[in-house]
N, C-alpha and C positions, 0 to 999 in steps of 0.2 A: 905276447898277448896283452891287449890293453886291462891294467891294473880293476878289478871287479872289486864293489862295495863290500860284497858276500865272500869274497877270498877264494872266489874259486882259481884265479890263477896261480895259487899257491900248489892244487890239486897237482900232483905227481900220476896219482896210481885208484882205483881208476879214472879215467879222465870224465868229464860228464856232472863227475855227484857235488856236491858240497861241501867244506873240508870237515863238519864234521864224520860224515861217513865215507869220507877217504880213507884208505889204509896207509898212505904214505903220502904228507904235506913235503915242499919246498922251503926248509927251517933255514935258507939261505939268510943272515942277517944285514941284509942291507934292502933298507925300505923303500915301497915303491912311492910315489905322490901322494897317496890316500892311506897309508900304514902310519901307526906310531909303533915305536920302537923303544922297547921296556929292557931294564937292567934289575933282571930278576933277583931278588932276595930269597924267598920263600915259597914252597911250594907247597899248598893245603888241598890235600890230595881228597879226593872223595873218598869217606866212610866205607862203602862197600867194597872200596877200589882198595882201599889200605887195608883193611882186614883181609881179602881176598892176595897180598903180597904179603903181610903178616903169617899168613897160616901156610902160603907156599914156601917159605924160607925158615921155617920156626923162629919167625920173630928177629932170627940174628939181621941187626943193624947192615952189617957185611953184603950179605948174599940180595938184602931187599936194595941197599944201593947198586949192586950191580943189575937187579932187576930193574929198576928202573931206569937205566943207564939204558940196558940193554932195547927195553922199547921205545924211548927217544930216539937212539940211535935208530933203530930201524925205522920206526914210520913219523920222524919225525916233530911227534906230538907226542903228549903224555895221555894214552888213550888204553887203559889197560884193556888187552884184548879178551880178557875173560869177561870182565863187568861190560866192558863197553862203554863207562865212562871214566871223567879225568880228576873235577876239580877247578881249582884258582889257585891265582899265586898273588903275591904282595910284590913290588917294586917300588921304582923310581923314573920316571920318563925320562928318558935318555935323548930322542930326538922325535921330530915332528914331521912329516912330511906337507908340503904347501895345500894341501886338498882333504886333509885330514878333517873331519867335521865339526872338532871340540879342539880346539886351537889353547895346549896348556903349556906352561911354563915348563922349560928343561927343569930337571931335580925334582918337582913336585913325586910322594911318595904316593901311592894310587894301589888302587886291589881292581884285580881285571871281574867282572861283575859276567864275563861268557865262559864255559867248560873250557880246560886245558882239553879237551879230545879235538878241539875245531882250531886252536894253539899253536901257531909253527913254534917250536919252544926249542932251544941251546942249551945243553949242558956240559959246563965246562967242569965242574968238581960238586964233588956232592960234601956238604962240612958236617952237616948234624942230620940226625934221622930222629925225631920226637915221636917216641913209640905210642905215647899217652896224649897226642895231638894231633894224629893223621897231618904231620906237618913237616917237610924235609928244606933245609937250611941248603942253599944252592950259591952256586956263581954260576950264573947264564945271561940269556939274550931272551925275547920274546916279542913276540910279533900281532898288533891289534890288530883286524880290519874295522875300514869305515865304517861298519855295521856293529863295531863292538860295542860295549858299553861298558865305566868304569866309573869307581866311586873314588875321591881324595878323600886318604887318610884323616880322620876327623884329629884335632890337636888335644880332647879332654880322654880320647879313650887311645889307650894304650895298640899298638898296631898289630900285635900277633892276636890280641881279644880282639878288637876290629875284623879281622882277617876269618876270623873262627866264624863271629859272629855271619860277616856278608856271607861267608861259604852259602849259609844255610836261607838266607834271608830272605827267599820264595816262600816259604813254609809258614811262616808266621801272618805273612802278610796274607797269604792265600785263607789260611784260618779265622782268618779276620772278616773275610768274607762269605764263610760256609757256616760257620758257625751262628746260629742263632739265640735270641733271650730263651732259658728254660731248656733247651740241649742236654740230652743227656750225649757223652762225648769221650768215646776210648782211644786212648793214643798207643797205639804198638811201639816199644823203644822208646818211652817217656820220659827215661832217664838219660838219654844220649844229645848231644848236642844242639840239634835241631827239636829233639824231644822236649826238653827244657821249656824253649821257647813258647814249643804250640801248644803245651800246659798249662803257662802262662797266661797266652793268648785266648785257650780258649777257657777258659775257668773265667776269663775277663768278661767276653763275649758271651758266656752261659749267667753269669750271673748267680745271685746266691739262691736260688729257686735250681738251677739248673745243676747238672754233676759232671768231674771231667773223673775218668778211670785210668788209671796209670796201669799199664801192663810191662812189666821189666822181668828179664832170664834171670837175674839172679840179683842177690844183696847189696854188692858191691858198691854200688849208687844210691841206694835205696837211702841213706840217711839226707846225700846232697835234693833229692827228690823231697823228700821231706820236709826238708830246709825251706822250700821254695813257697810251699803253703796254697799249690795250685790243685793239687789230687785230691778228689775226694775219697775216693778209695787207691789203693795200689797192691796191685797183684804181681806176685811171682809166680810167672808160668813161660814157657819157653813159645815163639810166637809161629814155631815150625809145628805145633803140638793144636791144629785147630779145637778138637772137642773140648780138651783140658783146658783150653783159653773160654771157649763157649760157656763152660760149666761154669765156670769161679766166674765168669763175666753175669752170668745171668742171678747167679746167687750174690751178688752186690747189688742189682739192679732190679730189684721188685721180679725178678723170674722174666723179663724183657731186653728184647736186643737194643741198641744202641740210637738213637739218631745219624751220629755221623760215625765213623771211623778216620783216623787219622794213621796211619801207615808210616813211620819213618826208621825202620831198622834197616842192619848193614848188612843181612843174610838174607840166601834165597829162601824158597816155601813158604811163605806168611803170607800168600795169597789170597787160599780159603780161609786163616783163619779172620783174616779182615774184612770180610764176606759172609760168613758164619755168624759176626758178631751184631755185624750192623739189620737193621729191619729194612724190608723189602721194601718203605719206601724213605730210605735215608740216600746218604752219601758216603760213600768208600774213596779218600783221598788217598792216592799211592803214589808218597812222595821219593820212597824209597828207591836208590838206582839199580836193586837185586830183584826189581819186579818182575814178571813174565808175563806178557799179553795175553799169550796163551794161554794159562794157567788162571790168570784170572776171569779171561772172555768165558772159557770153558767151564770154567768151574762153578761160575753162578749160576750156566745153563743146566748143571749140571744138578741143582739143589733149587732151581728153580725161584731163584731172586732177581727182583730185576729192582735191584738197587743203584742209584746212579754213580759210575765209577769213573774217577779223572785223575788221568795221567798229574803229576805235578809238576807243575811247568817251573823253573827255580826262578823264573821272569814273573814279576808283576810290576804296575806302575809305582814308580820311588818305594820299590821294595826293599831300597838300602838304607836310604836316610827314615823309613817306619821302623825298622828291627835294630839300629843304631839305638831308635829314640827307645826300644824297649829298654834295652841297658842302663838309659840315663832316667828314665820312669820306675824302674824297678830296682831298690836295692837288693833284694833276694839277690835276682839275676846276673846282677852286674858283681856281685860277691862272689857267686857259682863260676860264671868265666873268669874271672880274676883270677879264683882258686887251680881251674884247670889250665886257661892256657893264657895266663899272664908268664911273665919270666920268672 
């Protein structure tokens, strides 16, 4: 089969789809014309994806490298079959193929900027599992297509804070966007890593007229939150708990729902309450990979809002080198990633 921009000759199983909704890629490593060919370091596994292997293994380092051994080996890519997504990984480009569209230097260190689920990805040993980074230390192979897109390693920021940071780097740029002067503006998971950001972002975007509400499950973060100097309020209430988030939201908020919502937690059921919270003519951003179409289509019609609700795309234009620059704009921020997932 002549080599596809989109990877579909990679597809195994079924034949037809596109590799990210293929259950089984061709992780064969040797490239065709239009492939680059990465020598994987680091795997930064998607949030929902890692706490969803976290809580099926109780956390033991052990049992979650076999688990993820386990589903490379079978379908090839790192596409946990519960969540349904992957992630990114950091490297080094290893080789080029002549048709390949960004023509880079062998050795240059790079972060793949598409989902490990669409991935033909190799694993030869798994070295470190970072329980407090959704981040696993590998020796492998990995496979871009022509359609991929990837960011080089910047030389001022450190490359596992880089790596953390692009994981997420749809989110901020996308808030960038949604967010208007004077917003009032609730983030579910404000305190998690892409949380960070779009509190940032949007505390920036709202202005000192406008309010960002931090919504976090528990303490635990709550001072790194606070550090950061972006929440006007910050609540602990659990985000699977719609009324109890509804209540404490509106009782900070002059007894009114929200402008926009911001959606970025790593568990399912937060559908209503990111719906619940916001006004029937706002925005419901669900950037989170535990979402449910369902759940949320239904559930609005269900309470009768017809709040505008968008999927979150992790794609936006130079959404790497915007939330890079957040880092180098913000000392908060660049302090808080340092803190988590510097070495």
């Amino acid at each position: 089969m002549k080599p596809c921009r989109y990877g579909t000759h990679r597809v195994l199983e079924p034949l037809g789809v596109l590799p990210q909704a293929a259950y089984r890629l061709d992780n064969t490593m040797e490239i065709a014309d239009n492939e680059m060919l990465i020598e994987v370091k680091t795997l930064n596994i998607d949030s929902a994806s890692f706490t969803q292997i976290k809580q099926a293994t109780g956390a033991d380092p052990v049992k979650m490298a076999q688990m993820i051994l386990d589903i490379v080996a079978k379908r090839g890519k790192m596409q946990n079959p519960v969540t349904g997504s992957g992630g990114m990984l950091l490297g080094k480009v290893k080789a080029v193929g002549k048709d390949f569209p960004q023509q880079t230097a062998v050795g240059t260190r790079i972060a793949t900027l598409v989902s490990l689920s669409l991935t033909p990805l190799r694993i030869d040993a798994i070295e470190a599992i970072h329980l407090d980074k959704d981040q696993v230390d590998i020796k492998g192979q990995a496979i871009l297509f022509a359609s991929g897109i990837f960011s080089p390693i910047p030389t001022d920021i450190d490359e596992h804070i880089a790596l953390s940071a692009l994981d997420v780097a749809g989110a901020p740029a996308q808030v960038a966007k949604l967010v208007k002067a004077n917003d009032h503006v609730a983030i579910l998971g404000a305190a998690g890593k892409s949380g960070i950001l779009c509190a940032y972002m949007a505390k920036k975007m709202a202005g000192a007229n406008g309010k960002v509400i931090g919504v976090i499950s528990n303490d635990h973060k709550l001072a790194d939150l606070q550090s950061l100097h972006a929440c006007d309020e910050i609540i602990i209430a659990s985000a699977t708990e719609p009324m109890d988030v509804y209540r404490k939201v509106l009782a900070v908020n002059n007894n009114e729902q929200v402008d926009v919502t911001i959606n970025v937690v790593n568990v399912p059921n937060t559908e209503m309450t990111s719906i619940l919270i916001t006004k029937n003519t706002g925005i419901v951003y669900f950037f989170s990979m535990a979402t449910s179409f369902t759940k949320a289509a239904l559930g609005a019609e269900g309470i009768a809002s017809e709040a505008t609700m968008l999927i979150g795309n992790g794609y936006t234009k130079d959404h790497a080198q915007f939330t890079l620059d957040l880092l180098r704009e913000s000392k908060e921020l660049r302090i808080l990633f340092e803190k988590r997932y510097g070495k």
